[in-house]
C-alpha positions as a printed NumPy array, in Angstrom:
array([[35.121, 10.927, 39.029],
       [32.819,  8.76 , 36.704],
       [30.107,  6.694, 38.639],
       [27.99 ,  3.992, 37.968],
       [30.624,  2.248, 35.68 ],
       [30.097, -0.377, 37.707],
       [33.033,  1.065, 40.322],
       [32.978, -0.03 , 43.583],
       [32.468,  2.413, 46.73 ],
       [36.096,  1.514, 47.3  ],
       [37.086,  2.269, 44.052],
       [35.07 ,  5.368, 43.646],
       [36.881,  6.852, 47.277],
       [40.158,  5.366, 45.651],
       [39.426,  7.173, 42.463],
       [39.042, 10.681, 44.434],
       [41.882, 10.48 , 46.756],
       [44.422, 10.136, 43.563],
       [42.415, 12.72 , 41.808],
       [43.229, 15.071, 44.724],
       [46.64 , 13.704, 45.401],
       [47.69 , 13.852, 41.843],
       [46.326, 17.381, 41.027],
       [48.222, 18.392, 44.002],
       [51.628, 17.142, 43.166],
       [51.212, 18.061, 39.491],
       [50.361, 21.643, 40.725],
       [53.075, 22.311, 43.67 ],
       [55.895, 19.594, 42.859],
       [55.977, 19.096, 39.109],
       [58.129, 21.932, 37.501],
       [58.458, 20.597, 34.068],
       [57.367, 23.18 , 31.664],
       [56.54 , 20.945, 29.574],
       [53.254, 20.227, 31.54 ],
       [51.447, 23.57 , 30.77 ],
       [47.745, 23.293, 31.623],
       [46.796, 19.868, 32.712],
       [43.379, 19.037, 34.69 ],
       [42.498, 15.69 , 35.811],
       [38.943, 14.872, 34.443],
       [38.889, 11.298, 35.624],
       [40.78 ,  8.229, 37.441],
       [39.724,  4.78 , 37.05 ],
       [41.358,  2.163, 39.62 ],
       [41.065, -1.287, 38.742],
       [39.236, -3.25 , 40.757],
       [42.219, -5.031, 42.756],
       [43.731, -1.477, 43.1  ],
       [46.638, -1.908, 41.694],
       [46.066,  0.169, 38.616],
       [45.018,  3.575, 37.75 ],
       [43.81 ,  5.055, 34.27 ],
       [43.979,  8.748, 34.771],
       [42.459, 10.821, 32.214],
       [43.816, 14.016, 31.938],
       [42.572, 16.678, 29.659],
       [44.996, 19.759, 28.282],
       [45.376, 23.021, 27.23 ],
       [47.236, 22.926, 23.808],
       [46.943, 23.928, 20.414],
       [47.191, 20.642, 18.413],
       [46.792, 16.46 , 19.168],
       [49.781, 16.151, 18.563],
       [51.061, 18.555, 21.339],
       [48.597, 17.337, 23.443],
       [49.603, 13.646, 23.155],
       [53.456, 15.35 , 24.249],
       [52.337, 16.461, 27.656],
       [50.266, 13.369, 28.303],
       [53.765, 11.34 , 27.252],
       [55.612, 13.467, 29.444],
       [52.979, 12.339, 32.132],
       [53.644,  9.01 , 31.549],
       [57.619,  9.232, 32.07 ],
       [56.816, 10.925, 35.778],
       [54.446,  8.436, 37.001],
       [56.913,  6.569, 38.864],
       [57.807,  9.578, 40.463],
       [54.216, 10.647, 40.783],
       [53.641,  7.239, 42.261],
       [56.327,  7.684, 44.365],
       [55.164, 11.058, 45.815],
       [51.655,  9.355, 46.215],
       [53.11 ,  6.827, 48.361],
       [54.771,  9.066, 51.126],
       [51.426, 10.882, 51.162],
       [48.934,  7.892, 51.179],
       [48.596,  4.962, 53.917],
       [47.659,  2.486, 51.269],
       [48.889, -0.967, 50.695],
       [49.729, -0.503, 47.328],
       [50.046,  2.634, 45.053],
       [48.504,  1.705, 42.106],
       [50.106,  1.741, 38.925],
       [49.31 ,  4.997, 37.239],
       [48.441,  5.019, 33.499],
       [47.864,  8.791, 31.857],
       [45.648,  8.69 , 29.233],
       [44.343, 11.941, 26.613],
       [40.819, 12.717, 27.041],
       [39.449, 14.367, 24.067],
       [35.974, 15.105, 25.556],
       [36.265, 18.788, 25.379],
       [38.051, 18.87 , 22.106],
       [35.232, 16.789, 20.498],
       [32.802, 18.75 , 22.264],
       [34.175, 21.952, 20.73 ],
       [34.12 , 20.472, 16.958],
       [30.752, 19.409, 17.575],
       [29.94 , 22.776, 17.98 ],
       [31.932, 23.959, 15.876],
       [30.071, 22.187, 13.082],
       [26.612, 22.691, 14.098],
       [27.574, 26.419, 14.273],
       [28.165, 26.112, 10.514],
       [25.039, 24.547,  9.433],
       [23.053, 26.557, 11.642],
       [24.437, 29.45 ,  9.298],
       [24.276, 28.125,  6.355],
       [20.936, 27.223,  6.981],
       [20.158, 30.363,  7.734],
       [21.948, 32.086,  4.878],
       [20.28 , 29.972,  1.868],
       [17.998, 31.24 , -0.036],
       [14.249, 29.687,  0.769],
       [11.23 , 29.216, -1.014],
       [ 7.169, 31.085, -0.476],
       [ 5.597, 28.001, -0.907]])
């Protein structure tokens, strides 16, 4: 859950009870194999509540793949929200958007790349003097 975005404490407490809720129902109610590896990293509620951004990250060889299971996300959320509603006493469910988050991917290639000049560094020839 990201703090000091300028959340507030209702927001933030919102923000933990979906991440909880919706790890839960994506682990023990979701069966779509489609899903694979998904972990939450994130939600956002909107200030009035009504709407979620929930960041997920997952496990999968290409964007493009990737991208797939976060679509497939998307098409459950009504369900999802649904779930959340028998299991919540809130108001109002919010609207739940499912969004890629790259983080880890584009911490990897990061890496990745200082790994390489690191050994090409190492491997060139250098100079006494």
């Amino acid at each position: 859950m990201s703090l000091g975005r300028g959340m507030t404490v209702r927001q933030q407490q919102v923000g933990k009870v979906l991440m909880a809720e919706i790890s839960d129902i994506l682990r023990t109610r979701m069966r779509d194999p489609r899903l694979g590896f998904v972990t939450l990293i994130d939600a956002e509620p909107s200030r009035d509540l009504r709407h979620a951004r929930i960041h997920v990250s997952v496990l999968r060889d290409t964007l493009d793949e990737q991208e797939a299971v976060v679509d497939v996300l998307q098409g459950a959320a009504g369900h999802i929200r649904t779930l959340l509603g028998q299991r919540l006493d809130m108001r109002c469910i919010p609207e739940l958007v499912f969004l890629l988050d790259t983080t880890a991917a584009e911490a990897a290639r990061v890496e990745r790349i200082l790994s390489e000049i690191a050994r090409s560094h190492d491997s060139a020839p250098r100079g006494d003097g």
